[in-house]
C-alpha positions as CSV (number, residue, x, y, z in Angstrom):
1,X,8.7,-7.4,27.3
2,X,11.2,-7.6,24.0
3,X,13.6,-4.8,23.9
4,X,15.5,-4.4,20.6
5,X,18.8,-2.6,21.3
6,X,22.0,-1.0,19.3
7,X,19.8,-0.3,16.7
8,X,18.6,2.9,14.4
9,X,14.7,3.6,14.8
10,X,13.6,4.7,11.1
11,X,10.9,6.9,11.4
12,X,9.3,10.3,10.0
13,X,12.1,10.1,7.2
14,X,15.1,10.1,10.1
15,X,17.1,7.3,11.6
16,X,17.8,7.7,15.3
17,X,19.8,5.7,17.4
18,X,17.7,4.6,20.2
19,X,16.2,1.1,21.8
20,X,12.8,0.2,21.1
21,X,10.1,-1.6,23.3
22,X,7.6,-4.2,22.6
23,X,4.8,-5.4,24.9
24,X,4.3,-9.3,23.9
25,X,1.5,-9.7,25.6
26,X,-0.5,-6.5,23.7
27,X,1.9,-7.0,20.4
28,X,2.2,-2.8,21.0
29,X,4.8,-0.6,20.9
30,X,5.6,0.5,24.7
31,X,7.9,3.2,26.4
32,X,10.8,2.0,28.5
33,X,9.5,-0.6,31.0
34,X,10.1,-0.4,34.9
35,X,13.0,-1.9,36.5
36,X,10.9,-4.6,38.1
37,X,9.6,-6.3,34.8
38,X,12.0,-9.1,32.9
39,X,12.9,-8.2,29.0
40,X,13.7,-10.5,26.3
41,X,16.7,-8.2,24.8
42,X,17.7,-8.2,21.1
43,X,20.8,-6.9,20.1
44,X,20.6,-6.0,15.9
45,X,24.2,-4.8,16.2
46,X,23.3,-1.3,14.3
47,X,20.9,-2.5,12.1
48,X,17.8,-0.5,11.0
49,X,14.8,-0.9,12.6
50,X,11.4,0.2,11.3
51,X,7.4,0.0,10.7
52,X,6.4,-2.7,9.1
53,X,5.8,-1.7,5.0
54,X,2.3,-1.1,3.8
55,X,1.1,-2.1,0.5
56,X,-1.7,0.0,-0.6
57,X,-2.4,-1.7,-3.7
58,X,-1.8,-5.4,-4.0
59,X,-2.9,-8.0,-6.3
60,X,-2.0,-11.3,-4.9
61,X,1.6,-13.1,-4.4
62,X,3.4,-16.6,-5.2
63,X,0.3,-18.1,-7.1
64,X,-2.2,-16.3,-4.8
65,X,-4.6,-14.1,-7.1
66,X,-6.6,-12.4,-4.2
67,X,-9.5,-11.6,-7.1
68,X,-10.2,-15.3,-7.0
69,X,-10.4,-15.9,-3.0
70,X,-14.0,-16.9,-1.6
71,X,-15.7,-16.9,2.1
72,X,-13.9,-20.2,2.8
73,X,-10.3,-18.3,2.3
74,X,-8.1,-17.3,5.2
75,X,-8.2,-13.5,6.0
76,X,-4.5,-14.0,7.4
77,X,-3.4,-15.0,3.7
78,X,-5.0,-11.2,2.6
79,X,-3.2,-8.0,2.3
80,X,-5.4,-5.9,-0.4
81,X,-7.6,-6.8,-2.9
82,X,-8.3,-5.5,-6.4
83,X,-11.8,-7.0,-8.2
84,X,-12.8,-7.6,-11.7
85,X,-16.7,-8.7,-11.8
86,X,-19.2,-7.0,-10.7
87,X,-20.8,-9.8,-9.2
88,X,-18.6,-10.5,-7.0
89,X,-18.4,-8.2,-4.8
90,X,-21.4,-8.7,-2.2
91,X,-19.4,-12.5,-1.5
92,X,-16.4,-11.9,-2.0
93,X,-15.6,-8.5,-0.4
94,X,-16.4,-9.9,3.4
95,X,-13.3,-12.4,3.2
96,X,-11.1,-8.7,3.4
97,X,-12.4,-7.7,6.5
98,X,-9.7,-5.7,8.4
99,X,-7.6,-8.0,10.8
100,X,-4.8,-8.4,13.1
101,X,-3.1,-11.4,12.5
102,X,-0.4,-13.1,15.1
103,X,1.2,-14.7,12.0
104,X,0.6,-13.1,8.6
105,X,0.0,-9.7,6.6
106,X,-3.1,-7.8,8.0
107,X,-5.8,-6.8,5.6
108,X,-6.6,-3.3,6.1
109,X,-9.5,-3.4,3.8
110,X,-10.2,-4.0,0.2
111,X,-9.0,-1.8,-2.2
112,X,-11.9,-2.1,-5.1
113,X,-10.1,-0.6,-8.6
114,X,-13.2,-0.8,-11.0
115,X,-16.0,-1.4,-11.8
116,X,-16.4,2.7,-12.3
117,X,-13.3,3.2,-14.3
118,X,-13.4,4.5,-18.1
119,X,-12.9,2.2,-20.9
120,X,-10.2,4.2,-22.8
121,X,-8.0,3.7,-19.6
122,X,-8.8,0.0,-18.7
123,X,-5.9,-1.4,-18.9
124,X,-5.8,-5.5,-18.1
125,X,-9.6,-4.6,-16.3
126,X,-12.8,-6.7,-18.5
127,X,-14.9,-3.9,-20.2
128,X,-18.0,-6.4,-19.4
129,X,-17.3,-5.5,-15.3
130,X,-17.4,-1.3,-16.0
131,X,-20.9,0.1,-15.1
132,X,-21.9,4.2,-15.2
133,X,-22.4,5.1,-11.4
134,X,-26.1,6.8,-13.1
135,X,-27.5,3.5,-13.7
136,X,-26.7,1.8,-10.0
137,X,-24.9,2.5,-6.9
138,X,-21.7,2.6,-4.8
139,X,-23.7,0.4,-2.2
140,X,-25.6,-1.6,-4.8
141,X,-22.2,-3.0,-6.3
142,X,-20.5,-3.3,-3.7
143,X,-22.5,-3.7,-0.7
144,X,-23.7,-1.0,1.9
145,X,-22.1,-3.1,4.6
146,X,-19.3,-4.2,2.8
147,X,-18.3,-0.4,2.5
148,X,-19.1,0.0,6.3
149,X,-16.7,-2.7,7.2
150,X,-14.6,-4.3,4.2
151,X,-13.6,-1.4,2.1
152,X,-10.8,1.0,2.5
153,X,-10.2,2.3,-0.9
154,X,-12.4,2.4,-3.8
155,X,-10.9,3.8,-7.4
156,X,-13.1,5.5,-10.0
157,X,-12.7,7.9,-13.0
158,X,-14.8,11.0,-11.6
159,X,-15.5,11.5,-15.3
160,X,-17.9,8.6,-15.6
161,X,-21.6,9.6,-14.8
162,X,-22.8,9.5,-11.5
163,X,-19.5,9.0,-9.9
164,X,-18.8,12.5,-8.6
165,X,-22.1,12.6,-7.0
166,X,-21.1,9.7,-5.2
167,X,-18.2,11.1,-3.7
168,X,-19.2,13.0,-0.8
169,X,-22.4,10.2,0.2
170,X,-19.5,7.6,-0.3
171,X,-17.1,9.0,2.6
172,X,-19.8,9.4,4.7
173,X,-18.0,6.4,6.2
174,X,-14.7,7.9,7.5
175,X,-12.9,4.6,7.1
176,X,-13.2,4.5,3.2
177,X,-10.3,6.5,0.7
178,X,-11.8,7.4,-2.8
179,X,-9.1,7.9,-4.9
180,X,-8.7,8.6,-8.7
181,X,-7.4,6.1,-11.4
182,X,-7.8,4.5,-14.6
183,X,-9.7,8.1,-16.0
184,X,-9.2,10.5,-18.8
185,X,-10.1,13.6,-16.2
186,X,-8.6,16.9,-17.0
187,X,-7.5,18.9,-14.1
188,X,-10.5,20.8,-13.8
189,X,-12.3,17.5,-13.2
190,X,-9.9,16.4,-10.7
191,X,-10.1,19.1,-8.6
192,X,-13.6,18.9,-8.4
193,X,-13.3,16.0,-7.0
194,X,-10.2,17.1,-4.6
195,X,-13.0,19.4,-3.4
196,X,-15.6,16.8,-3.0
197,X,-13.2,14.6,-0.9
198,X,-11.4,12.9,-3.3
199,X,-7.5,12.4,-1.5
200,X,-5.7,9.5,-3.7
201,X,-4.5,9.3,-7.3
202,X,-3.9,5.8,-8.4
203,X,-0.7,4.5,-9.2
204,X,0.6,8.0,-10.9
205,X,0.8,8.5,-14.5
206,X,-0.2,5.5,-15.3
207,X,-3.7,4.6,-16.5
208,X,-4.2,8.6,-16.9
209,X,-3.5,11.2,-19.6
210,X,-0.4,12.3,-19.3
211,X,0.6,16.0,-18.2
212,X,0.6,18.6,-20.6
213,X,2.2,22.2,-19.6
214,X,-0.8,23.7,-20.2
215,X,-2.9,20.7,-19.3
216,X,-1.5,18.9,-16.5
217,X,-4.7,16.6,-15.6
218,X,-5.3,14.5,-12.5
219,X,-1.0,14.1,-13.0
220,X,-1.0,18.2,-11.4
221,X,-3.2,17.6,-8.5
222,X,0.0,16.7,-6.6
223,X,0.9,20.0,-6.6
224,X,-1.9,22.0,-7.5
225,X,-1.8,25.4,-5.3
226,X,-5.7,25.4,-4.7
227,X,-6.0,21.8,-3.2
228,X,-3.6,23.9,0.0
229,X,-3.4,20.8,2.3
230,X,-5.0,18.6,0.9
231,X,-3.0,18.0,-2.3
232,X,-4.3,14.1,-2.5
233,X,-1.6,10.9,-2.0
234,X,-0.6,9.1,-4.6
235,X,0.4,5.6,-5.4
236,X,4.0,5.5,-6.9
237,X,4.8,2.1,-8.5
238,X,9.1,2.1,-8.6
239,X,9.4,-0.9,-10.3
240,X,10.9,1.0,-13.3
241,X,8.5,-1.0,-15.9
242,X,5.5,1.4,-15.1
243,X,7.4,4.7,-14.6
244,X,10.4,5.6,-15.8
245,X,13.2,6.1,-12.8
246,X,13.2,9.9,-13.9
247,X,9.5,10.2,-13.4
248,X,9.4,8.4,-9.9
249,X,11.9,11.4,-9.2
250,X,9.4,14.0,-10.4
251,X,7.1,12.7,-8.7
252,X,8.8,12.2,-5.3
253,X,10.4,15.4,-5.4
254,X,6.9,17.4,-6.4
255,X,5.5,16.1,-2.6
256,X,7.3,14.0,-0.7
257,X,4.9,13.5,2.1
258,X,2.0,12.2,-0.3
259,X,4.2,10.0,-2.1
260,X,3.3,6.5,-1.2
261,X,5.3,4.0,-3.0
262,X,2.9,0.4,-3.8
263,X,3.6,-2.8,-6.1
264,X,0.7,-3.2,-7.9
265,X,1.9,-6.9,-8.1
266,X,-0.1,-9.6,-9.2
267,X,-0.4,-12.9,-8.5
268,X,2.5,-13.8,-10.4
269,X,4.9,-12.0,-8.5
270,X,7.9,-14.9,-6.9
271,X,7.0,-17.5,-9.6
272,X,8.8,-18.3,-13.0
273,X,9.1,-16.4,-16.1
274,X,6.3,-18.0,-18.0
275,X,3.1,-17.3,-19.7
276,X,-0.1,-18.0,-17.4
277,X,-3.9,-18.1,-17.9
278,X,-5.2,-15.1,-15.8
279,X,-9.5,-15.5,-16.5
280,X,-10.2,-15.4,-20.0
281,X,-6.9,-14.2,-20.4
282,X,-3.0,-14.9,-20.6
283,X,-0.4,-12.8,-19.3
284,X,3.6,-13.0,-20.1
285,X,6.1,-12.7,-17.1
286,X,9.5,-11.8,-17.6
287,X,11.6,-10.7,-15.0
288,X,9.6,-7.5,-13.4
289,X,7.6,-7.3,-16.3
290,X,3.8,-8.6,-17.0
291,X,2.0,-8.5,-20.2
292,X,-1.0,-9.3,-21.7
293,X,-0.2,-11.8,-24.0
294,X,0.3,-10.4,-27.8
295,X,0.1,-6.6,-26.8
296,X,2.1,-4.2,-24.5
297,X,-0.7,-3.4,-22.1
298,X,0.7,-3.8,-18.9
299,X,-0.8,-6.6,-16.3
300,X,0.2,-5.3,-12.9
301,X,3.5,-5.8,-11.8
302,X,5.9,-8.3,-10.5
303,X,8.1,-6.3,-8.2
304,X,8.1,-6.1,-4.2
305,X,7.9,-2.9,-1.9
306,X,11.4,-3.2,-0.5
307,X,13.0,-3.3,-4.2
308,X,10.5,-0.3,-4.7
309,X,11.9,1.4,-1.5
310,X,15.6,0.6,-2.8
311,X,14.7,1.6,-6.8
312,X,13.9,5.1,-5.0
313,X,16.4,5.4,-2.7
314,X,19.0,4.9,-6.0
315,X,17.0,6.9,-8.0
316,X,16.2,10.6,-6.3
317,X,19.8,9.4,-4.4
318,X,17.8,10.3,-0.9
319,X,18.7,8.6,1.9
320,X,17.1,5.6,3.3
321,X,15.1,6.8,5.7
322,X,13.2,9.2,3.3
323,X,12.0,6.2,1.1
324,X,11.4,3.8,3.9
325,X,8.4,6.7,4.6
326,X,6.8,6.2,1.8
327,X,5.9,2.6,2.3
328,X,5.0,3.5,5.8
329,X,4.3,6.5,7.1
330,X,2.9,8.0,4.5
331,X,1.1,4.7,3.2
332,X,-0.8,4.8,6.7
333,X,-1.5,8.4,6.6
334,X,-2.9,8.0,3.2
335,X,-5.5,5.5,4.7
336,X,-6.3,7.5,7.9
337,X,-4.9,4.9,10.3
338,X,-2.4,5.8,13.2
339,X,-1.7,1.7,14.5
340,X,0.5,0.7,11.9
341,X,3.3,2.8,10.2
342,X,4.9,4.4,12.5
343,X,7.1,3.8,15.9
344,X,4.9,5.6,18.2
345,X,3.9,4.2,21.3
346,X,0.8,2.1,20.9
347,X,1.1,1.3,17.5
348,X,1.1,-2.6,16.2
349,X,4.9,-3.7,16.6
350,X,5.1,-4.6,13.1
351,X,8.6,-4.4,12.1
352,X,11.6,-4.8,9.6
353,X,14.9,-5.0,10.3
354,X,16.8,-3.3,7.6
355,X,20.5,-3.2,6.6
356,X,22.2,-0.2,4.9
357,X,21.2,-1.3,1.8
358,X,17.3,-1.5,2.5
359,X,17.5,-5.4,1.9
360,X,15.0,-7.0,4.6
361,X,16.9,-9.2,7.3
362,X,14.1,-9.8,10.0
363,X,10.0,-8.9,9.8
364,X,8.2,-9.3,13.3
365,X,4.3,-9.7,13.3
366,X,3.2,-7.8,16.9
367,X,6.0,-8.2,18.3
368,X,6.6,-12.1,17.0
369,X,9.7,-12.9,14.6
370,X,8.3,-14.6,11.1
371,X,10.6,-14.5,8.6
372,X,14.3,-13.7,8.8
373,X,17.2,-13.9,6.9
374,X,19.9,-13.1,9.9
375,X,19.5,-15.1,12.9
376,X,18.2,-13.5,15.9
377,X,20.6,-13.5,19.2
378,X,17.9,-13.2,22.5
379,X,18.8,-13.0,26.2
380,X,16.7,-12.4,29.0
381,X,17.6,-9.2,31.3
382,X,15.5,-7.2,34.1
383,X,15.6,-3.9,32.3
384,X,18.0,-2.2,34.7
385,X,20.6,-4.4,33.9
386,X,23.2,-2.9,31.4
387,X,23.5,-4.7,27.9
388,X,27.3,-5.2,27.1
């Protein structure tokens, strides 16, 4: 048993002062043991304890471009996914099969962005990959099975023909997310699709038309008074490149709860400034940002979640706790998953160890320290005894 103690819990937006149990054996999240078992005790001296973050909507990292990982690539070196040819879904998509790694980031599932995204809002995306969702199939592109087991979100402009058909057959399968992005929709369209199951927007504001006050587009759905309840989540990239820091505020402040802050980071993200060939292409780093060489379309981003987390936190001046949510809580609510993201009992014991500036000190894996920046003092109690 590993009990972390003189720490703040941060969960559902509050920070509470309270221990915190780990089974090591399970790698779960446990109530307080009985007197008769031995526990490995932690003391974080009043640091900030909390659910390990969830990126959404992740490219790659230090060199890694997950678009160009095969079936003879790790799943424990996967977090999400984002593909650019058509063809290679049916062998690449298996490699993100959902797992629980000892060691490394899960992959909860691929998130596919294309190939059924509109060409005046491609972004960095190949036009050769787009297809119209009339002239094939969800399951023919991507894989019937694939979408059973391997797929958690799939992005698509509802505008395109054939897509908002799709919608409803496509979450048949309760574990997939279809969320909008890269579209011209108006809000009519949107909500159509709100009403069809639709319950993500895509990294807000961007790859979109932006709101009008009479014409607000898929930009209003986050508030829209029909949608009731099920106002949709929505990616939120804080990296102040691809929204302004006013914007993020907007947004944050418009719904809270179905704000959930992602990267977007590419493959780039912890190397040099540099140019780099990306396919076909070439893409300029500097600092945060990422370029397509010669033009200002943005190339993904180069930004991590906890700088995210702290850009908001200086931004909508909120407390810590309230942006910590959004890469957690609300991340795993937006994907319909109740082991991960939260402190409950039973969850994974994926967790960070926070100071009062959001900066990340310690991150356990089920329960197992993997990376840490402050050094970890242990001793070994029987939980009756009193921690000094």
């Amino acid at each position: 048993m590993l009990r972390f103690t003189n720490c703040r819990l941060c969960d559902n937006g509050e920070l509470i002062q309270q221990d915190l149990y780990v089974d090591k054996v399970s790698g779960k999240i446990v109530s307080k043991p009985s007197d008769s078992e031995y526990v490995q005790t932690i003391d974080l001296k009043g640091k900030i304890i909390a659910p390990g973050y969830i990126d959404i909507q992740n490219n790659g990292i230090y060199g890694l471009n997950f678009s160009a990982l095969n079936a003879q690539s790790s799943p424990d070196e996967i977090a999400r996914f984002k593909a650019f040819y058509k063809d290679f879904y049916a062998k690449v998509l298996p490699v993100y099969k959902r797992t629980r790694s000892r060691l490394m980031a899960d992959s909860l599932g691929a998130h596919v962005e294309g190939p059924f995204i509109n060409l005046k809002k491609k972004g960095c995306h190949p036009v050769e990959t787009f297809v119209d969702a009339n002239a094939t199939s969800f399951d023919s592109i991507y894989g019937a099975q694939n979408l059973l087991e391997n797929v958690t979100i799939v992005t698509a402009a509802p505008e395109i023909p054939g897509v908002m058909e799709e919608i409803p057959r496509l979450l048949e399968n309760p574990n997939v997310v279809f969320s909008l992005g890269h579209t011209t929709s108006d809000h009519a369209t949107g909500l159509e699709a709100i009403s069809r199951g639709a319950s993500m927007v895509t990294h807000l504001y961007n790859a979109m038309p932006q709101p009008h006050h009479r014409e607000t587009g898929v930009v209003g759905l986050v508030t829209e008074p029909q949608a009731g309840q099920n106002t949709p989540y929505f990616g939120l990239i804080c990296d102040g490149v691809h929204v302004a820091p006013s914007m993020c505020v907007l947004a944050f402040r418009a719904n809270p709860d179905k704000c959930v802050l992602v990267t977007d980071a590419m493959h780039l993200i912890g190397l040099p400034d540099g140019t780099y060939k990306w396919d076909k292409q070439r893409i300029v780093k500097t600092g945060p940002s990422l370029y397509l060489e010669g033009t200002s379309t943005l190339a993904g981003a180069a930004t991590d979640l906890a700088d995210c987390v702290k850009n908001l936190v200086k931004w909508a001046n909120i407390p810590l706790a309230q942006a910590v949510k959004t890469a957690t809580n609300n991340a795993a609510d937006s994907l319909r998953i109740s082991h991960k993201g939260y402190l409950n009992e039973g969850c994974d014991a994926d967790l960070v160890v926070l100071d009062d500036a959001g900066d990340v000190l310690q991150v356990y894996k089920l329960g197992v320290p993997v990376a840490q920046r402050d050094p970890v003092e242990c001793v070994t109690l029987s939980s009756g005894d009193v921690i000094p």
